[in-house]
PALUM-101303 format. One record per residue (C-alpha): residue number from 1; chain; x, y, z. Coordinates in steps of 0.5 Angstrom, whole numbers, plus 500, padded with zeros to 3 digits. Layout:
REM PALUM-101303
NODE resi chain  xx  yy  zz
NODE  NUM     A   X   Y   Z
...
***
This chain:
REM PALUM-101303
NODE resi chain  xx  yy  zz
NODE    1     A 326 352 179
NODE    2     A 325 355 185
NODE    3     A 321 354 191
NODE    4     A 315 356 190
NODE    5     A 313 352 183
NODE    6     A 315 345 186
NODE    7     A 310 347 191
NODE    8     A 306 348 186
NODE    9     A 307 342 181
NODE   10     A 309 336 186
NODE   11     A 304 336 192
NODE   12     A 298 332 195
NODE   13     A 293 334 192
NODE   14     A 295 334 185
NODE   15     A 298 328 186
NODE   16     A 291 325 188
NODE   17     A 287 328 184
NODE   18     A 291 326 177
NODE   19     A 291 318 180
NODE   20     A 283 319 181
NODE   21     A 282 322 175
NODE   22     A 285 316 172
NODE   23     A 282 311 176
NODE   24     A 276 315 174
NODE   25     A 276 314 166
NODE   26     A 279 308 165
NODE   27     A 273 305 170
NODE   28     A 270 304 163
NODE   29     A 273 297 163
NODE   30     A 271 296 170
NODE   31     A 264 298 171
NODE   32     A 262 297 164
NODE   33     A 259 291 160
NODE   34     A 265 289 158
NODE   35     A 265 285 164
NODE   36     A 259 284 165
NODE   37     A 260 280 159
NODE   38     A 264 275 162
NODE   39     A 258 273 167
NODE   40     A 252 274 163
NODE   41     A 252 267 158
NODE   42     A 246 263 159
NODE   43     A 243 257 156
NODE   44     A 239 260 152
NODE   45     A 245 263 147
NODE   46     A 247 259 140
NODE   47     A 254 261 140
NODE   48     A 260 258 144
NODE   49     A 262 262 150
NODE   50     A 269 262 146
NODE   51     A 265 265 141
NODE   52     A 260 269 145
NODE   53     A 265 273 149
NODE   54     A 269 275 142
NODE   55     A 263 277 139
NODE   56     A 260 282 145
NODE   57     A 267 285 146
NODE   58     A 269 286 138
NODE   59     A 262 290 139
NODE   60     A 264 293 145
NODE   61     A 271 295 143
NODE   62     A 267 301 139
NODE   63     A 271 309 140
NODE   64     A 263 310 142
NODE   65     A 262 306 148
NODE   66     A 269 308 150
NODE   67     A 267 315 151
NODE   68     A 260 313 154
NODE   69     A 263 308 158
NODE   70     A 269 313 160
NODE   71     A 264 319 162
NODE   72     A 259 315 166
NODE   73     A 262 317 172
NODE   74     A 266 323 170
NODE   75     A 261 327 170
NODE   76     A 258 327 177
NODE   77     A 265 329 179
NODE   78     A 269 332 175
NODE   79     A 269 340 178
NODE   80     A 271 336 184
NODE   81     A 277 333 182
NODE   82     A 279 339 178
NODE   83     A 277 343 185
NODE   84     A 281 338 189
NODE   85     A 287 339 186
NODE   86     A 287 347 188
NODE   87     A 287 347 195
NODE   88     A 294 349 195
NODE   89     A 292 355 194
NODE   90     A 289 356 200
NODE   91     A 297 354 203
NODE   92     A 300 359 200
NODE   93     A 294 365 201
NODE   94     A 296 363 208
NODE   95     A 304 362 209
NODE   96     A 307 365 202
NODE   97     A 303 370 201
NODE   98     A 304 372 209
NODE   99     A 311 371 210
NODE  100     A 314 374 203
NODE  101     A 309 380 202
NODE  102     A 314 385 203
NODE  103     A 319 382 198
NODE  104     A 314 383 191
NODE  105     A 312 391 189
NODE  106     A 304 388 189
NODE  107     A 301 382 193
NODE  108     A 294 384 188
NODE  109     A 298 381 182
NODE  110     A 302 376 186
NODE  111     A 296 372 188
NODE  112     A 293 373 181
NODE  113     A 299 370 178
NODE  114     A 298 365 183
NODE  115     A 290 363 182
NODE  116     A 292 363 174
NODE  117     A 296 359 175
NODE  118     A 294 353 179
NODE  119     A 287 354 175
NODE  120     A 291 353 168
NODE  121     A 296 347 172
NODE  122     A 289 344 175
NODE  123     A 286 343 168
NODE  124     A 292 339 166
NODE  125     A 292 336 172
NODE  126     A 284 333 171
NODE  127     A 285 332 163
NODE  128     A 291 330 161
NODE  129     A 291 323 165
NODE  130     A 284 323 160
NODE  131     A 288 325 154
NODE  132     A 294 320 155
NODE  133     A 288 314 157
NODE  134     A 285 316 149
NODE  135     A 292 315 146
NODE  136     A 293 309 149
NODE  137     A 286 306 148
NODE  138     A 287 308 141
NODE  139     A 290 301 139
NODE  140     A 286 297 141
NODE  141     A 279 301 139
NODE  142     A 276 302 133
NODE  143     A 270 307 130
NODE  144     A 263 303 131
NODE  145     A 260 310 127
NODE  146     A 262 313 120
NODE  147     A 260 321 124
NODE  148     A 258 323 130
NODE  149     A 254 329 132
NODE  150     A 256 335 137
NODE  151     A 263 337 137
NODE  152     A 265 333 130
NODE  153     A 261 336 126
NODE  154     A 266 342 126
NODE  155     A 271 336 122
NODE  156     A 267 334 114
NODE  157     A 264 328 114
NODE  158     A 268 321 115
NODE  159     A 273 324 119
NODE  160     A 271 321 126
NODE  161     A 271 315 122
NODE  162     A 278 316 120
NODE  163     A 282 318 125
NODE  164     A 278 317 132
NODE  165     A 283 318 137
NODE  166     A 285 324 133
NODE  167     A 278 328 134
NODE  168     A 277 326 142
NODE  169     A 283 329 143
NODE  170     A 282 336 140
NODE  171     A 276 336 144
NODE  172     A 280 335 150
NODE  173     A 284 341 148
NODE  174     A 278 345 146
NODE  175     A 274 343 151
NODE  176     A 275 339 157
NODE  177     A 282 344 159
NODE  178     A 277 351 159
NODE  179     A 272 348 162
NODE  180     A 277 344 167
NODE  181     A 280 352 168
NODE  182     A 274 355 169
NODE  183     A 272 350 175
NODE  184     A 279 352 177
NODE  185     A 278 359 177
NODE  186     A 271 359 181
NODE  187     A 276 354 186
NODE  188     A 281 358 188
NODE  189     A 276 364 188
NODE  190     A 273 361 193
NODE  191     A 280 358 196
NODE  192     A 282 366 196
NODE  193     A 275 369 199
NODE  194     A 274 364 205
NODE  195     A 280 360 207
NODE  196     A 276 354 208
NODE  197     A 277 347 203
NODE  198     A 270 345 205
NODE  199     A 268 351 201
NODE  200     A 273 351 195
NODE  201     A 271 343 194
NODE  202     A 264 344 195
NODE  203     A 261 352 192
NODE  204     A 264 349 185
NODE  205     A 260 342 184
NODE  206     A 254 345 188
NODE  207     A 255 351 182
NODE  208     A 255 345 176
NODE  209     A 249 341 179
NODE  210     A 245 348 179
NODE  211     A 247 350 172
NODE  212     A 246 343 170
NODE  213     A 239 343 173
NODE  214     A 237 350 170
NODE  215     A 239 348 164
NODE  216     A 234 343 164
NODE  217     A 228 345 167
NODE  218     A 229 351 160
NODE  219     A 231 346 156
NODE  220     A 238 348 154
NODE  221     A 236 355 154
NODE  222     A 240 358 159
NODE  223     A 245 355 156
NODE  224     A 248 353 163
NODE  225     A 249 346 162
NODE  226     A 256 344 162
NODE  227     A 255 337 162
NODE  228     A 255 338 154
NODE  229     A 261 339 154
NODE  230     A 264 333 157
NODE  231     A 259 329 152
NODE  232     A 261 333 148
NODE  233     A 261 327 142
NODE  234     A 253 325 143
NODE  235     A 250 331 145
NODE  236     A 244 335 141
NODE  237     A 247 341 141
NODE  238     A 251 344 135
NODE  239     A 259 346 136
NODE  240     A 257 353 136
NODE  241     A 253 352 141
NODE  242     A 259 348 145
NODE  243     A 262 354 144
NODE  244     A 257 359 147
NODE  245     A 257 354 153
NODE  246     A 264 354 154
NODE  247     A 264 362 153
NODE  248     A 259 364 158
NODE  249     A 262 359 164
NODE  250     A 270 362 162
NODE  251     A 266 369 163
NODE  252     A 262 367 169
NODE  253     A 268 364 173
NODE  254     A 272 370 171
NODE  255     A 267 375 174
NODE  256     A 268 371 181
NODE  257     A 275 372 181
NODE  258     A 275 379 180
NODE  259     A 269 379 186
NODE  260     A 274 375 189
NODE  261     A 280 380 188
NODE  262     A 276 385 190
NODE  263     A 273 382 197
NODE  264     A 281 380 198
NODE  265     A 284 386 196
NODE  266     A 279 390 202
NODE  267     A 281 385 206
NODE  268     A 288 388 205
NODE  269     A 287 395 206
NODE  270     A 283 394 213
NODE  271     A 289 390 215
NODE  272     A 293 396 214
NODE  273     A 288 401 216
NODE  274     A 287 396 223
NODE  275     A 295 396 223
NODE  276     A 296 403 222
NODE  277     A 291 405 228
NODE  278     A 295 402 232
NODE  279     A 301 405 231
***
């Protein structure tokens, strides 16, 4: 493993991101009712507190309200953990890229292949912890449903209810990584045409909240609202139509990263042209 990789898999920011993430998503057992439970017995309740506590959390402990509970925060930050755990690039434009331009045939592909990767290891980064906490969580919750909507109707009818833990994480793979990607892309996009880690943090949510909006302002039919992927398993839109979101975000994130190695490789040729003048 040579340098520049360990860069890549061990440093701050995606040692952070991955620790926030988790902290994040297994707040649905912190910032939910599952502890609100504990404090909101009254007079007035017919049952024992012994009995009323295992009778909310025997409700509680349902797959539903775990995903629901999970994502209630998620959502307002996900492009930005995703964002955050990208900022590496940014270090190597300005020193690898720098120091060892004349060791590669092409500095274009080399930094392609640099942005490539660190958007597909930022997916892992943000949705692995979820995957993990899914498996984990899965021997102590139970479906509440026999189907759900969305993403799960892609499965026959009592799939969900038969295999839970198995559905979440399909939708994980096939939905959350993309999209943590395609935020990923727009990153270090940003990271490759401006520098600046402010922007690379901000340009991306900012892009989320505004295609989110619009989407809601046309009831859906800009077919921008990302946010239904994360909700993916209670949400009013149809698989192919998840799809069809997730496609038009890859192929918007992907046209700004070609802008971005457009602005960067002119940025090269006016730094030879520069160079060669004063020769």
């Amino acid at each position: 493993m040579n340098i520049l990789l360990k860069s890549r898999l061990k440093n701050k920011y995606t040692i952070i991101s991955s620790i926030v993430t988790f902290i994040v998503t297994f707040s649905w057992l912190f910032g939910s009712e599952l502890i609100q439970v504990l404090f909101s017995y009254g007079d007035d309740v017919a049952l024992s507190y012994k009995d009323y506590v295992y009778f909310m959390w025997d409700q509680l402990l349902c797959w539903e309200f775990f995903m629901d509970s999970m994502t209630r925060y998620l959502i307002f930050v996900f492009p930005i953990l995703v964002s955050f755990s990208t900022l590496n690039i940014i270090t190597e434009l300005e020193s690898y890229h720098v120091l060892a331009a004349v060791r590669y045939k092409s500095r274009k592909q080399s930094i392609i292949r640099g942005a490539l990767w660190q958007s597909f290891f930022s997916s892992l980064v943000v949705c692995l912890p979820i995957m993990f906490l899914e498996i984990i969580v899965d021997y102590l919750l139970y479906p509440g449903l026999e189907n759900l909507a969305g993403f799960a109707e892609l499965f026959p009818s009592g799939f969900y209810h038969q295999h839970p833990m198995f559905l979440m994480v399909v939708m994980v793979l096939i939905l959350y990584i993309p999209l943590a990607f395609s935020y990923g892309l727009i990153s270090v996009s940003v990271g490759i045409m401006s520098r600046n880690s402010k922007l690379v943090l901000i340009v991306p949510e900012v892009l989320y909240i505004c295609g989110n909006a619009l989407a809601m302002l046309t009831k859906g039919k800009t077919m921008t609202d990302t946010l239904d992927l994360l909700t993916a398993f209670n949400t009013g839109r149809k698989p192919g139509e998840l799809f069809m979101i997730l496609g038009m975000q890859l192929f918007f994130s992907s046209i700004i990263f070609s802008l971005a190695m457009y602005m960067e490789s002119h940025r090269k040729i006016i730094g030879d042209t520069n160079e060669n003048k004063g020769r």
